[in-house]
C-alpha positions in Angstrom: 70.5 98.5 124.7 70.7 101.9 123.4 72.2 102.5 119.9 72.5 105.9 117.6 72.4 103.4 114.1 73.9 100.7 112.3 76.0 101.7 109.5 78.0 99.1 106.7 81.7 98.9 107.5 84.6 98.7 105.4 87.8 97.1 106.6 89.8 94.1 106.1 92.1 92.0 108.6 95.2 90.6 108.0 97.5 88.5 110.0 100.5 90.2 111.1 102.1 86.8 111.0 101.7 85.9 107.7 100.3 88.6 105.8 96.5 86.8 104.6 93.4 87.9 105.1 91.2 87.1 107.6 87.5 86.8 107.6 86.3 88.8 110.4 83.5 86.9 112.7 85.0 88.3 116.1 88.2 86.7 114.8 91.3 86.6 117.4 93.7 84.5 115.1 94.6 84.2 111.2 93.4 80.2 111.9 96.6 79.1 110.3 99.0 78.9 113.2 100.7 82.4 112.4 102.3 83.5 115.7 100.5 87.0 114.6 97.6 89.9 115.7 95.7 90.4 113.3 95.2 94.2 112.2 92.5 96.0 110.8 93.0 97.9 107.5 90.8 100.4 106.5 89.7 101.4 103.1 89.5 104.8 103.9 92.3 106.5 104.2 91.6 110.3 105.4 89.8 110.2 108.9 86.7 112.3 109.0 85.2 113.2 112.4 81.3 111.9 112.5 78.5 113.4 114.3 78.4 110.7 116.6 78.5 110.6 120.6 81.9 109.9 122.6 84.1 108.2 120.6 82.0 106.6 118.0 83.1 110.4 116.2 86.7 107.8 115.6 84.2 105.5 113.5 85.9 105.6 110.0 88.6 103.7 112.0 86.8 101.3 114.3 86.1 97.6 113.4 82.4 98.2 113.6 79.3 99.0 111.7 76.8 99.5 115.0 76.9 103.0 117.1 76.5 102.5 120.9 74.6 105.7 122.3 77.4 106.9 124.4 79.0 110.4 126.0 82.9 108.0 126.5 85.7 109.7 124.6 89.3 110.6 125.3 90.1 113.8 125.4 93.2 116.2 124.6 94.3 119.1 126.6 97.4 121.4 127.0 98.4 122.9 131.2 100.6 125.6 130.8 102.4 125.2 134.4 103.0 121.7 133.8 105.0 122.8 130.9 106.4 125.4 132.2 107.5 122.7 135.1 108.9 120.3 132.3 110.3 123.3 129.9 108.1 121.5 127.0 106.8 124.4 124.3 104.6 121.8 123.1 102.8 119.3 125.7 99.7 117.8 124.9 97.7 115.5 127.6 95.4 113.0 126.9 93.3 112.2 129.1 90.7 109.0 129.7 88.6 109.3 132.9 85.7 111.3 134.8 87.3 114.9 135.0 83.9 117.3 134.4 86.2 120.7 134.0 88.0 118.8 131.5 84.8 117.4 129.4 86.0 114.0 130.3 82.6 112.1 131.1 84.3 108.1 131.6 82.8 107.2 133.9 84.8 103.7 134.6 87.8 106.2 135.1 89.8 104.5 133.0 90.8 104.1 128.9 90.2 100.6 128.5 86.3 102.2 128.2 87.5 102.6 124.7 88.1 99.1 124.2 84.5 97.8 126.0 82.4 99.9 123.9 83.6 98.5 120.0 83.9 95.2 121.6 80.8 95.4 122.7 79.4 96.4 119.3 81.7 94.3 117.7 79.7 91.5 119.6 76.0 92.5 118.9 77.0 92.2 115.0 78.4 88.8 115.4 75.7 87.0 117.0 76.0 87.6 120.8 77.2 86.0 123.8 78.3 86.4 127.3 81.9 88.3 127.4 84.4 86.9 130.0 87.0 89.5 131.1 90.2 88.5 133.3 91.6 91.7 135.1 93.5 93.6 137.6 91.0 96.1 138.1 90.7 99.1 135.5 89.7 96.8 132.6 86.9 94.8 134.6 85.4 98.3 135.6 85.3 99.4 132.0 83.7 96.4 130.6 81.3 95.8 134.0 80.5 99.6 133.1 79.9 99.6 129.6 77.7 96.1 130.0 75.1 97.5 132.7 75.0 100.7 130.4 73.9 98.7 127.5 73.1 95.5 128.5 75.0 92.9 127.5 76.1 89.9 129.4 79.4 89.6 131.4 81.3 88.1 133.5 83.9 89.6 135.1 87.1 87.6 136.7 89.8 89.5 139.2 91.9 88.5 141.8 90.5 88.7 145.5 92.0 91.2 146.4 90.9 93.2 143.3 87.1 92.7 143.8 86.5 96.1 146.3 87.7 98.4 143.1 85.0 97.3 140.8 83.1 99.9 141.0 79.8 101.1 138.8 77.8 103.5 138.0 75.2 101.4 136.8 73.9 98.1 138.2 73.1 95.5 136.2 71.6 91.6 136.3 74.0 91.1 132.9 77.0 91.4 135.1 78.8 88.4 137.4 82.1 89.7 139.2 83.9 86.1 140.2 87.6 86.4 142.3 90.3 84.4 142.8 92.7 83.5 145.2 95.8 84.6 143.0 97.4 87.5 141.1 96.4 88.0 137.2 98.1 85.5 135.6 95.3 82.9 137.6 92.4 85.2 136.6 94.0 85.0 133.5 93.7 81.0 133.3 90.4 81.0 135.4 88.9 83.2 132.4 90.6 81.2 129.6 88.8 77.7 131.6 85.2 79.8 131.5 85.6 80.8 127.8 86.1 76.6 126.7 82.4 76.3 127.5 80.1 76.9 124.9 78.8 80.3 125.0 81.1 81.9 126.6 83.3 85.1 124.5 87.0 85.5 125.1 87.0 89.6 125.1 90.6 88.9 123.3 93.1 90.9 125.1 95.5 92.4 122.8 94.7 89.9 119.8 90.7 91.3 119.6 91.2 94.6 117.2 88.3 96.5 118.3 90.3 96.3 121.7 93.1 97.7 120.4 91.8 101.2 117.9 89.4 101.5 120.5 92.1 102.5 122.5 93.7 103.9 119.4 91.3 106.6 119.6 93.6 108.2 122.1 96.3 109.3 119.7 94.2 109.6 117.0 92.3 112.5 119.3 95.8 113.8 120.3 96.8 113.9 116.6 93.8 115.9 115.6 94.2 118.6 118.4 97.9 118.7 117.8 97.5 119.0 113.9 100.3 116.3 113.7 101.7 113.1 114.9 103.7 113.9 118.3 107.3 113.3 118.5 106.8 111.1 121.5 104.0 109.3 123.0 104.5 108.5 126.7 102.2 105.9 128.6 102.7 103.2 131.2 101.8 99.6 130.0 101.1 96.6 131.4 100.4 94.4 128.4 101.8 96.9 126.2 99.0 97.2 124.5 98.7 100.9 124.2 101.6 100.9 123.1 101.0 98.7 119.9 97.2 101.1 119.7 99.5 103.9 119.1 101.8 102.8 116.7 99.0 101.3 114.4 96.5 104.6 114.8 100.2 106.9 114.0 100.0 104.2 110.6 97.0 105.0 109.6 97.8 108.6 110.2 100.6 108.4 108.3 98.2 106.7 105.1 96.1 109.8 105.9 99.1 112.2 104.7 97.5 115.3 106.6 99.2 114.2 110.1 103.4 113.9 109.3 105.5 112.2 107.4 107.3 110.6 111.0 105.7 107.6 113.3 106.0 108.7 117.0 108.7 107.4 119.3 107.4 105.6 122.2 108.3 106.5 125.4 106.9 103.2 127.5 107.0 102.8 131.3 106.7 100.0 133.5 106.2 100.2 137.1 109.7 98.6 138.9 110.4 95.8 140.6 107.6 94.7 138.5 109.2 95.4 134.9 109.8 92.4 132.3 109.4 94.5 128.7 111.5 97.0 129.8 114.4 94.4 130.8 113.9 92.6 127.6 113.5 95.9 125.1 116.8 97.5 127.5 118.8 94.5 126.9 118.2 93.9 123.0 116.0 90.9 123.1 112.6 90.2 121.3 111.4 86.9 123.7 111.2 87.8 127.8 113.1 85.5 129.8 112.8 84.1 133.3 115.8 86.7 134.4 113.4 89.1 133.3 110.3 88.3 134.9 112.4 87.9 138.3 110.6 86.8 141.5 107.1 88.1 139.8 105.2 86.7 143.0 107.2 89.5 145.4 107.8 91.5 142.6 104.1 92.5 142.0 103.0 92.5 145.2 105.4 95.3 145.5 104.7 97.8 142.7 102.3 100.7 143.4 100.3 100.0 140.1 99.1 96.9 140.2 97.4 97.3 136.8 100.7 97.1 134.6 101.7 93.6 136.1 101.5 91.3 133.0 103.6 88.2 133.4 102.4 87.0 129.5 102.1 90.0 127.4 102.0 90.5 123.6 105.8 91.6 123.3 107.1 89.0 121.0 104.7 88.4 118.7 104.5 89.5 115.1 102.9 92.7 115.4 103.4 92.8 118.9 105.3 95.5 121.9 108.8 94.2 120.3 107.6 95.2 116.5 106.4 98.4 117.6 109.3 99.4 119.2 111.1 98.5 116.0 109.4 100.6 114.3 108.6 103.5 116.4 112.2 103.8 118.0 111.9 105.4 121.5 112.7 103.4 125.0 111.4 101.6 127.7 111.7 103.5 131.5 111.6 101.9 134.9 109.6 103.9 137.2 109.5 103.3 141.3 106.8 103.6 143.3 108.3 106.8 145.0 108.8 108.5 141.3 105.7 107.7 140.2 104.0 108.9 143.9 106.0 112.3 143.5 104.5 112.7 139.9 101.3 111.9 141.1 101.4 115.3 143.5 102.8 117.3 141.3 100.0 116.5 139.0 97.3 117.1 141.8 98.9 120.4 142.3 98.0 121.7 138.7 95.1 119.7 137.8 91.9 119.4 139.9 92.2 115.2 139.8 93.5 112.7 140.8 95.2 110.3 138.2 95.0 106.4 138.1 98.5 104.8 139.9 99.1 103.5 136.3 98.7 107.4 135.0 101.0 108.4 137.7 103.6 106.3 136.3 103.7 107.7 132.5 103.7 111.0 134.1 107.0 110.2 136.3 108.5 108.5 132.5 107.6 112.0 131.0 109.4 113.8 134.3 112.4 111.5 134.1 113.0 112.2 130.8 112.9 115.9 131.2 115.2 115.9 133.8 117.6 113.6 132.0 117.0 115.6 129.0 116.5 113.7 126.7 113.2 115.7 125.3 114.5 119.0 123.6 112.1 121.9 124.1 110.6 121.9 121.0 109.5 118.6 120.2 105.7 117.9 120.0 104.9 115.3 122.9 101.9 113.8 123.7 101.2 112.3 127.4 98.5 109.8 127.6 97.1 109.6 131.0 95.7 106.6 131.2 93.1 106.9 133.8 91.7 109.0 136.4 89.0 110.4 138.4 87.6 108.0 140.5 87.8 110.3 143.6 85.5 112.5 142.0 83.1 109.9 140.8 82.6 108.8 144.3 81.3 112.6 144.7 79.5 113.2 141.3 78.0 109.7 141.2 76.2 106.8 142.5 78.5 104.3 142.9 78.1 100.8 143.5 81.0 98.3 144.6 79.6 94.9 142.6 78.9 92.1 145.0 80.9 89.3 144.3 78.8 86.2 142.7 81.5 83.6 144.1 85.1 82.6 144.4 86.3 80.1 142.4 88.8 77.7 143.3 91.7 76.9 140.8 91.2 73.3 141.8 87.5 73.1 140.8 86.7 70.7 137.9 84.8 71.8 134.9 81.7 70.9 136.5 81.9 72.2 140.0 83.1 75.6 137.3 80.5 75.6 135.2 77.2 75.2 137.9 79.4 78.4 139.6 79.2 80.5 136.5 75.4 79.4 135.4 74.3 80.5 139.0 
Protein backbone atom coordinates (compact mmCIF):
# COMPACT_ATOMS: atom_id res chain seq x y z
CA UNK A 1 0.00 0.00 0.00
CA UNK A 2 1.48 3.12 -1.18
CA UNK A 3 0.73 6.47 0.63
CA UNK A 4 2.27 10.22 0.15
CA UNK A 5 1.54 10.82 4.36
CA UNK A 6 -0.84 10.93 7.09
CA UNK A 7 -2.01 14.25 7.97
CA UNK A 8 -4.69 15.20 11.26
CA UNK A 9 -8.13 16.03 9.89
CA UNK A 10 -10.52 18.40 10.92
CA UNK A 11 -14.21 17.87 10.30
CA UNK A 12 -17.33 17.09 12.06
CA UNK A 13 -20.56 15.02 11.04
CA UNK A 14 -23.83 15.72 11.60
CA UNK A 15 -27.04 13.89 10.89
CA UNK A 16 -29.07 15.53 8.35
CA UNK A 17 -31.96 13.97 10.12
CA UNK A 18 -31.71 15.43 13.32
CA UNK A 19 -29.10 17.84 13.35
CA UNK A 20 -26.36 15.99 16.24
CA UNK A 21 -23.19 15.18 15.89
CA UNK A 22 -21.88 12.16 15.06
CA UNK A 23 -18.64 10.50 16.06
CA UNK A 24 -16.99 9.46 13.04
CA UNK A 25 -15.59 5.57 13.13
CA UNK A 26 -16.65 4.85 9.37
CA UNK A 27 -20.03 5.95 10.61
CA UNK A 28 -23.08 5.42 8.02
CA UNK A 29 -25.98 6.50 10.45
CA UNK A 30 -26.52 9.28 13.38
CA UNK A 31 -27.32 5.78 15.56
CA UNK A 32 -30.44 7.33 16.73
CA UNK A 33 -32.93 6.28 14.16
CA UNK A 34 -32.89 9.66 12.17
CA UNK A 35 -34.08 8.83 8.68
CA UNK A 36 -30.82 11.17 7.73
CA UNK A 37 -27.12 11.13 5.79
CA UNK A 38 -24.88 12.24 7.66
CA UNK A 39 -22.65 15.22 6.19
CA UNK A 40 -19.34 16.27 6.80
CA UNK A 41 -18.63 19.83 7.91
CA UNK A 42 -15.44 21.25 7.63
CA UNK A 43 -13.69 23.68 9.76
CA UNK A 44 -12.05 25.19 7.13
CA UNK A 45 -13.77 27.28 5.23
CA UNK A 46 -11.66 28.63 2.15
CA UNK A 47 -10.41 25.58 -0.07
CA UNK A 48 -6.71 25.65 -0.69
CA UNK A 49 -5.27 23.34 -3.43
CA UNK A 50 -2.44 20.93 -1.86
CA UNK A 51 0.57 19.61 -3.42
CA UNK A 52 -0.78 16.27 -3.42
CA UNK A 53 -1.32 13.59 -6.37
CA UNK A 54 -4.85 13.24 -8.25
CA UNK A 55 -7.35 14.27 -6.18
CA UNK A 56 -5.92 14.21 -2.76
CA UNK A 57 -5.02 18.21 -4.02
CA UNK A 58 -9.35 18.33 -2.79
CA UNK A 59 -7.99 17.25 0.76
CA UNK A 60 -9.05 20.34 2.92
CA UNK A 61 -12.56 18.89 2.03
CA UNK A 62 -12.26 15.12 2.15
CA UNK A 63 -13.17 13.05 5.27
CA UNK A 64 -9.61 11.78 5.69
CA UNK A 65 -6.39 12.39 7.33
CA UNK A 66 -4.24 9.56 5.08
CA UNK A 67 -2.94 10.37 1.32
CA UNK A 68 -3.18 7.47 -1.07
CA UNK A 69 -0.23 7.87 -3.73
CA UNK A 70 -2.31 8.31 -6.68
CA UNK A 71 -2.37 10.13 -10.40
CA UNK A 72 -6.96 9.85 -10.21
CA UNK A 73 -8.53 13.26 -10.54
CA UNK A 74 -11.36 14.76 -12.39
CA UNK A 75 -10.66 17.13 -14.63
CA UNK A 76 -12.23 20.42 -16.29
CA UNK A 77 -12.15 21.40 -19.83
CA UNK A 78 -13.90 23.75 -22.28
CA UNK A 79 -14.48 22.42 -26.60
CA UNK A 80 -15.30 25.27 -28.44
CA UNK A 81 -17.39 23.34 -31.29
CA UNK A 82 -19.44 21.74 -28.90
CA UNK A 83 -20.41 25.13 -27.78
CA UNK A 84 -20.68 26.52 -30.71
CA UNK A 85 -23.07 23.31 -31.47
CA UNK A 86 -25.14 24.14 -28.24
CA UNK A 87 -24.85 28.21 -28.62
CA UNK A 88 -23.39 28.08 -24.83
CA UNK A 89 -20.72 31.17 -24.34
CA UNK A 90 -19.74 29.45 -21.23
CA UNK A 91 -19.53 25.47 -21.28
CA UNK A 92 -17.34 23.78 -18.99
CA UNK A 93 -16.92 19.76 -19.10
CA UNK A 94 -15.93 17.70 -16.54
CA UNK A 95 -14.56 14.85 -17.17
CA UNK A 96 -13.76 11.49 -15.01
CA UNK A 97 -12.11 8.68 -17.07
CA UNK A 98 -8.83 7.54 -19.11
CA UNK A 99 -8.65 10.43 -21.91
CA UNK A 100 -4.46 10.98 -22.08
CA UNK A 101 -4.98 14.32 -24.54
CA UNK A 102 -7.22 15.43 -21.86
CA UNK A 103 -4.73 14.65 -18.70
CA UNK A 104 -7.43 12.37 -17.54
CA UNK A 105 -5.35 9.31 -16.11
CA UNK A 106 -8.69 7.09 -14.35
CA UNK A 107 -7.97 4.45 -15.21
CA UNK A 108 -11.34 2.52 -13.99
CA UNK A 109 -12.98 4.94 -16.58
CA UNK A 110 -15.26 6.01 -14.49
CA UNK A 111 -15.99 8.87 -11.39
CA UNK A 112 -16.94 6.67 -8.79
CA UNK A 113 -12.76 6.27 -8.63
CA UNK A 114 -13.27 9.34 -6.48
CA UNK A 115 -15.40 7.64 -4.15
CA UNK A 116 -12.87 4.23 -3.87
CA UNK A 117 -9.88 6.15 -3.06
CA UNK A 118 -11.21 8.28 0.45
CA UNK A 119 -13.06 5.20 1.19
CA UNK A 120 -10.37 3.37 0.99
CA UNK A 121 -8.32 5.73 3.24
CA UNK A 122 -11.11 6.36 5.16
CA UNK A 123 -10.81 2.49 6.00
CA UNK A 124 -7.05 2.14 6.75
CA UNK A 125 -7.64 4.97 9.62
CA UNK A 126 -10.49 3.06 11.08
CA UNK A 127 -8.99 -0.19 11.67
CA UNK A 128 -9.39 -2.21 8.36
CA UNK A 129 -11.43 -4.76 6.91
CA UNK A 130 -12.61 -6.33 3.77
CA UNK A 131 -15.00 -3.75 1.65
CA UNK A 132 -18.04 -5.41 0.04
CA UNK A 133 -19.34 -3.44 -3.00
CA UNK A 134 -22.88 -4.26 -4.82
CA UNK A 135 -22.84 -2.85 -8.42
CA UNK A 136 -23.94 -2.54 -11.94
CA UNK A 137 -20.65 -2.22 -13.34
CA UNK A 138 -18.74 1.24 -13.17
CA UNK A 139 -18.63 1.30 -9.29
CA UNK A 140 -17.16 -2.39 -8.95
CA UNK A 141 -14.41 -1.42 -11.55
CA UNK A 142 -13.44 1.64 -9.50
CA UNK A 143 -13.31 -0.04 -6.22
CA UNK A 144 -11.71 -3.56 -7.81
CA UNK A 145 -9.24 -0.85 -9.28
CA UNK A 146 -8.36 1.14 -6.57
CA UNK A 147 -8.01 -2.17 -4.22
CA UNK A 148 -5.28 -4.05 -6.48
CA UNK A 149 -3.52 -0.52 -6.71
CA UNK A 150 -3.24 -0.34 -3.07
CA UNK A 151 -4.00 -3.40 -1.67
CA UNK A 152 -6.82 -3.63 0.28
CA UNK A 153 -9.26 -6.41 0.50
CA UNK A 154 -12.55 -6.55 -1.56
CA UNK A 155 -15.10 -8.18 -2.67
CA UNK A 156 -16.90 -7.21 -5.40
CA UNK A 157 -20.85 -8.33 -6.06
CA UNK A 158 -22.63 -7.68 -9.72
CA UNK A 159 -25.18 -9.20 -11.51
CA UNK A 160 -24.25 -12.06 -14.15
CA UNK A 161 -24.52 -10.42 -16.70
CA UNK A 162 -22.29 -7.60 -15.38
CA UNK A 163 -19.24 -9.76 -14.55
CA UNK A 164 -17.47 -9.44 -18.39
CA UNK A 165 -17.15 -5.37 -17.75
CA UNK A 166 -15.08 -5.63 -14.66
CA UNK A 167 -12.19 -4.81 -16.07
CA UNK A 168 -8.47 -3.91 -14.36
CA UNK A 169 -5.60 -2.69 -14.80
CA UNK A 170 -4.09 -4.24 -12.03
CA UNK A 171 -4.59 -7.81 -10.70
CA UNK A 172 -4.84 -8.45 -7.37
CA UNK A 173 -5.20 -11.60 -4.72
CA UNK A 174 -7.22 -8.76 -2.39
CA UNK A 175 -9.99 -8.78 -4.93
CA UNK A 176 -13.12 -11.52 -5.18
CA UNK A 177 -15.63 -10.60 -8.10
CA UNK A 178 -18.94 -12.81 -7.00
CA UNK A 179 -22.33 -12.62 -9.62
CA UNK A 180 -25.69 -13.14 -9.33
CA UNK A 181 -28.47 -14.32 -11.13
CA UNK A 182 -30.48 -10.93 -10.90
CA UNK A 183 -30.43 -7.21 -11.68
CA UNK A 184 -28.91 -4.67 -8.82
CA UNK A 185 -31.41 -4.57 -6.47
CA UNK A 186 -30.25 -8.72 -5.72
CA UNK A 187 -26.63 -7.72 -5.69
CA UNK A 188 -27.84 -5.20 -3.65
CA UNK A 189 -29.30 -7.69 -0.97
CA UNK A 190 -26.55 -10.43 -1.75
CA UNK A 191 -23.95 -7.61 -0.48
CA UNK A 192 -26.14 -6.41 2.40
CA UNK A 193 -26.24 -10.67 3.56
CA UNK A 194 -22.11 -10.67 3.09
CA UNK A 195 -21.60 -7.42 5.16
CA UNK A 196 -23.88 -9.20 8.54
CA UNK A 197 -20.73 -11.34 8.95
CA UNK A 198 -18.23 -10.15 11.06
CA UNK A 199 -15.57 -8.56 9.12
CA UNK A 200 -17.08 -7.72 6.42
CA UNK A 201 -17.40 -3.44 5.48
CA UNK A 202 -20.53 -2.07 3.87
CA UNK A 203 -18.67 0.58 1.34
CA UNK A 204 -22.02 2.75 2.35
CA UNK A 205 -23.53 3.79 -0.83
CA UNK A 206 -24.80 7.20 -0.62
CA UNK A 207 -24.92 7.34 3.37
CA UNK A 208 -20.67 6.72 3.54
CA UNK A 209 -19.40 10.61 3.25
CA UNK A 210 -16.11 9.99 1.87
CA UNK A 211 -18.35 8.39 -1.05
CA UNK A 212 -20.03 11.32 -1.57
CA UNK A 213 -17.07 14.62 -1.53
CA UNK A 214 -15.07 12.17 -3.15
CA UNK A 215 -17.18 12.52 -5.95
CA UNK A 216 -17.73 16.15 -4.80
CA UNK A 217 -14.44 16.74 -6.12
CA UNK A 218 -15.94 17.05 -9.55
CA UNK A 219 -17.64 20.38 -9.00
CA UNK A 220 -15.38 21.59 -6.74
CA UNK A 221 -12.59 21.21 -9.81
CA UNK A 222 -15.26 22.71 -12.20
CA UNK A 223 -15.76 25.64 -9.69
CA UNK A 224 -12.05 26.33 -9.48
CA UNK A 225 -11.52 26.42 -13.37
CA UNK A 226 -14.62 28.33 -13.89
CA UNK A 227 -13.85 30.95 -11.01
CA UNK A 228 -17.44 30.45 -9.81
CA UNK A 229 -20.28 28.13 -9.12
CA UNK A 230 -22.05 27.22 -12.54
CA UNK A 231 -25.54 28.15 -13.17
CA UNK A 232 -26.34 24.59 -13.92
CA UNK A 233 -24.81 21.31 -13.31
CA UNK A 234 -25.93 18.53 -15.69
CA UNK A 235 -25.30 14.68 -14.92
CA UNK A 236 -27.19 11.43 -15.26
CA UNK A 237 -27.81 9.62 -11.92
CA UNK A 238 -28.70 6.42 -10.93
CA UNK A 239 -28.84 6.78 -7.15
CA UNK A 240 -28.73 10.38 -7.43
CA UNK A 241 -25.89 10.61 -5.68
CA UNK A 242 -23.95 12.95 -7.70
CA UNK A 243 -26.46 14.85 -7.55
CA UNK A 244 -26.56 15.35 -3.64
CA UNK A 245 -22.12 15.52 -4.19
CA UNK A 246 -22.85 18.65 -6.00
CA UNK A 247 -25.10 20.39 -4.01
CA UNK A 248 -23.11 19.87 -0.68
CA UNK A 249 -19.48 20.71 -2.47
CA UNK A 250 -21.64 24.13 -4.17
CA UNK A 251 -22.31 24.59 0.13
CA UNK A 252 -19.22 24.56 0.99
CA UNK A 253 -18.38 26.83 -1.85
CA UNK A 254 -20.70 29.04 -0.94
CA UNK A 255 -19.08 29.07 3.06
CA UNK A 256 -15.85 29.72 0.96
CA UNK A 257 -17.34 33.27 -0.31
CA UNK A 258 -14.74 33.39 -3.31
CA UNK A 259 -17.01 31.06 -5.58
CA UNK A 260 -20.88 33.02 -5.76
CA UNK A 261 -23.32 34.02 -3.86
CA UNK A 262 -25.99 31.36 -5.87
CA UNK A 263 -26.11 27.20 -5.39
CA UNK A 264 -26.24 25.66 -8.88
CA UNK A 265 -29.48 24.38 -10.47
CA UNK A 266 -29.41 20.75 -11.17
CA UNK A 267 -30.15 19.61 -14.28
CA UNK A 268 -30.57 15.56 -13.54
CA UNK A 269 -31.18 12.81 -16.11
CA UNK A 270 -32.36 9.48 -16.00
CA UNK A 271 -32.19 7.06 -18.62
CA UNK A 272 -36.24 6.19 -19.83
CA UNK A 273 -38.26 3.60 -19.46
CA UNK A 274 -36.07 3.19 -16.56
CA UNK A 275 -36.82 6.63 -14.71
CA UNK A 276 -38.43 6.60 -11.05
CA UNK A 277 -36.76 10.15 -9.55
CA UNK A 278 -37.65 11.95 -12.44
CA UNK A 279 -41.51 10.67 -12.19
CA UNK A 280 -41.53 11.48 -8.56
CA UNK A 281 -39.44 15.02 -8.67
CA UNK A 282 -41.93 15.85 -12.24
CA UNK A 283 -44.96 15.11 -10.38
CA UNK A 284 -44.32 16.99 -6.94
CA UNK A 285 -43.73 14.19 -4.70
CA UNK A 286 -40.82 13.50 -2.09
CA UNK A 287 -41.45 9.34 -1.56
CA UNK A 288 -41.30 7.21 -5.08
CA UNK A 289 -44.22 5.12 -5.58
CA UNK A 290 -44.93 1.86 -7.31
CA UNK A 291 -46.55 3.95 -10.44
CA UNK A 292 -43.19 5.31 -10.53
CA UNK A 293 -40.97 2.47 -10.52
CA UNK A 294 -43.37 0.82 -13.31
CA UNK A 295 -42.55 -2.74 -14.58
CA UNK A 296 -38.66 -2.14 -13.33
CA UNK A 297 -37.94 -5.87 -14.35
CA UNK A 298 -38.69 -4.87 -18.36
CA UNK A 299 -38.07 -1.55 -17.73
CA UNK A 300 -34.27 -1.89 -17.00
CA UNK A 301 -33.60 -4.51 -19.16
CA UNK A 302 -34.46 -1.95 -21.68
CA UNK A 303 -32.48 1.17 -20.95
CA UNK A 304 -29.11 1.71 -22.73
CA UNK A 305 -27.40 2.61 -19.39
CA UNK A 306 -27.62 0.07 -17.29
CA UNK A 307 -25.69 1.93 -14.53
CA UNK A 308 -28.45 4.52 -13.55
CA UNK A 309 -31.06 1.68 -12.68
CA UNK A 310 -31.58 2.15 -8.89
CA UNK A 311 -34.89 0.70 -7.79
CA UNK A 312 -33.99 2.15 -3.85
CA UNK A 313 -32.21 5.24 -4.08
CA UNK A 314 -31.46 8.06 -1.51
CA UNK A 315 -34.34 10.41 -2.92
CA UNK A 316 -36.45 10.81 0.20
CA UNK A 317 -34.33 10.95 2.80
CA UNK A 318 -33.35 14.03 4.82
CA UNK A 319 -30.46 15.21 2.95
CA UNK A 320 -31.29 13.14 0.21
CA UNK A 321 -32.05 13.64 -4.13
CA UNK A 322 -35.56 15.22 -2.98
CA UNK A 323 -33.69 17.96 -0.43
CA UNK A 324 -31.27 18.75 -2.97
CA UNK A 325 -33.62 19.50 -5.49
CA UNK A 326 -35.28 21.77 -3.01
CA UNK A 327 -32.62 23.51 -2.59
CA UNK A 328 -30.85 23.72 -5.80
CA UNK A 329 -34.02 24.25 -8.04
CA UNK A 330 -33.43 22.86 -11.54
CA UNK A 331 -35.32 19.62 -13.10
CA UNK A 332 -35.25 16.19 -13.73
CA UNK A 333 -35.03 15.03 -17.79
CA UNK A 334 -36.02 11.73 -19.28
CA UNK A 335 -33.63 10.66 -21.82
CA UNK A 336 -34.18 7.53 -24.50
CA UNK A 337 -31.84 5.36 -25.56
CA UNK A 338 -31.87 6.88 -29.12
CA UNK A 339 -31.24 10.62 -27.61
CA UNK A 340 -28.75 9.58 -25.55
CA UNK A 341 -26.97 7.29 -28.64
CA UNK A 342 -27.27 10.54 -30.89
CA UNK A 343 -25.42 12.51 -28.12
CA UNK A 344 -23.04 9.93 -27.78
CA UNK A 345 -21.83 10.60 -31.74
CA UNK A 346 -21.92 13.93 -31.65
CA UNK A 347 -19.59 13.77 -28.77
CA UNK A 348 -17.14 11.28 -30.62
CA UNK A 349 -17.23 13.71 -33.44
CA UNK A 350 -15.43 16.54 -31.39
CA UNK A 351 -13.65 14.69 -28.79
CA UNK A 352 -11.22 11.88 -29.36
CA UNK A 353 -13.28 9.37 -26.77
CA UNK A 354 -15.74 7.60 -26.22
CA UNK A 355 -18.04 8.46 -23.19
CA UNK A 356 -19.52 5.93 -20.69
CA UNK A 357 -23.58 5.09 -21.77
CA UNK A 358 -24.34 6.89 -18.50
CA UNK A 359 -22.06 10.08 -19.84
CA UNK A 360 -23.96 9.82 -23.01
CA UNK A 361 -27.13 10.45 -21.21
CA UNK A 362 -26.17 13.89 -19.25
CA UNK A 363 -24.83 14.92 -22.52
CA UNK A 364 -28.33 14.29 -24.51
CA UNK A 365 -30.07 16.29 -20.93
CA UNK A 366 -27.57 19.18 -21.79
CA UNK A 367 -28.74 18.87 -25.77
CA UNK A 368 -32.36 18.65 -24.86
CA UNK A 369 -32.29 21.56 -22.94
CA UNK A 370 -30.59 23.69 -25.61
CA UNK A 371 -32.89 22.86 -28.08
CA UNK A 372 -35.88 23.49 -25.78
CA UNK A 373 -34.17 26.46 -24.71
CA UNK A 374 -34.31 26.61 -21.68
CA UNK A 375 -30.33 27.55 -21.11
CA UNK A 376 -29.90 31.28 -22.18
CA UNK A 377 -26.45 31.83 -23.88
CA UNK A 378 -24.82 33.27 -21.22
CA UNK A 379 -25.23 31.23 -18.30
CA UNK A 380 -22.20 29.48 -16.83
CA UNK A 381 -22.92 25.60 -17.20
CA UNK A 382 -20.97 22.86 -16.07
CA UNK A 383 -21.38 19.18 -17.74
CA UNK A 384 -20.18 16.40 -15.74
CA UNK A 385 -19.32 13.48 -17.79
CA UNK A 386 -19.41 10.88 -15.75
CA UNK A 387 -17.30 8.35 -17.29
CA UNK A 388 -15.32 7.38 -20.28
CA UNK A 389 -12.50 5.91 -22.04
CA UNK A 390 -12.51 2.43 -21.75
CA UNK A 391 -11.98 1.98 -25.58
CA UNK A 392 -8.73 3.57 -25.17
CA UNK A 393 -7.67 1.72 -22.09
CA UNK A 394 -8.03 -1.50 -23.92
CA UNK A 395 -5.26 0.15 -26.34
CA UNK A 396 -3.02 2.05 -23.74
CA UNK A 397 -3.29 -0.69 -21.16
CA UNK A 398 -3.11 -4.10 -19.81
CA UNK A 399 -6.27 -5.06 -19.12
CA UNK A 400 -7.57 -7.85 -17.27
CA UNK A 401 -11.36 -9.03 -17.24
CA UNK A 402 -11.45 -10.46 -13.28
CA UNK A 403 -12.33 -14.09 -13.14
CA UNK A 404 -15.27 -14.70 -11.30
CA UNK A 405 -14.59 -16.46 -7.79
CA UNK A 406 -18.30 -17.93 -7.79
CA UNK A 407 -21.99 -17.38 -8.18
CA UNK A 408 -24.04 -17.24 -5.43
CA UNK A 409 -27.37 -18.40 -5.21
CA UNK A 410 -30.10 -16.03 -3.48
CA UNK A 411 -31.33 -19.25 -1.84
CA UNK A 412 -28.03 -20.14 -0.14
CA UNK A 413 -28.08 -20.11 3.65
CA UNK A 414 -25.69 -18.15 5.66
CA UNK A 415 -23.43 -21.02 5.74
CA UNK A 416 -23.35 -22.42 2.25
CA UNK A 417 -22.74 -17.99 1.93
CA UNK A 418 -20.17 -17.57 4.09
CA UNK A 419 -17.69 -20.91 3.05
CA UNK A 420 -18.35 -19.23 -0.69
CA UNK A 421 -16.94 -15.88 0.38
CA UNK A 422 -13.98 -17.30 2.72
CA UNK A 423 -12.83 -19.37 -0.39
Amino acid sequence: METEGVLMGDYTLQCMGGGETVDDHFALKCGNGHNGLLRAIYNKKQIEMRPYGGMFKFLDWLPTDTILKTESAPITFRNRKISKELGLKNLYIGFTGYYPERNAKVKSCTFKEMEALPTYARLIENGGGTVVVASAGNTARAFAQIAAEVGMDCIVVVPKLSADDILVAAESVHVKLFTVDGDYADATQMANRITSFEGYIPEGGASNIARRDGMGTVMLDGAISAGRIPDRYFQAVGSGTGGISAWEASLRLLDDGRYGDRLPKLELAQNAPFTPMAKAWNAGRREITAEDLGNADKDISNVYAHVLTNRRPPYSVAGGVFDAMTACGGGFHEISNDEARSAEKLWISMENVKPDPAASVAFAALIKATEYGKISPDECVFLNMTGGGLDRTKEDLSLAAMGVTSELSMGMTDTELRKCIDV
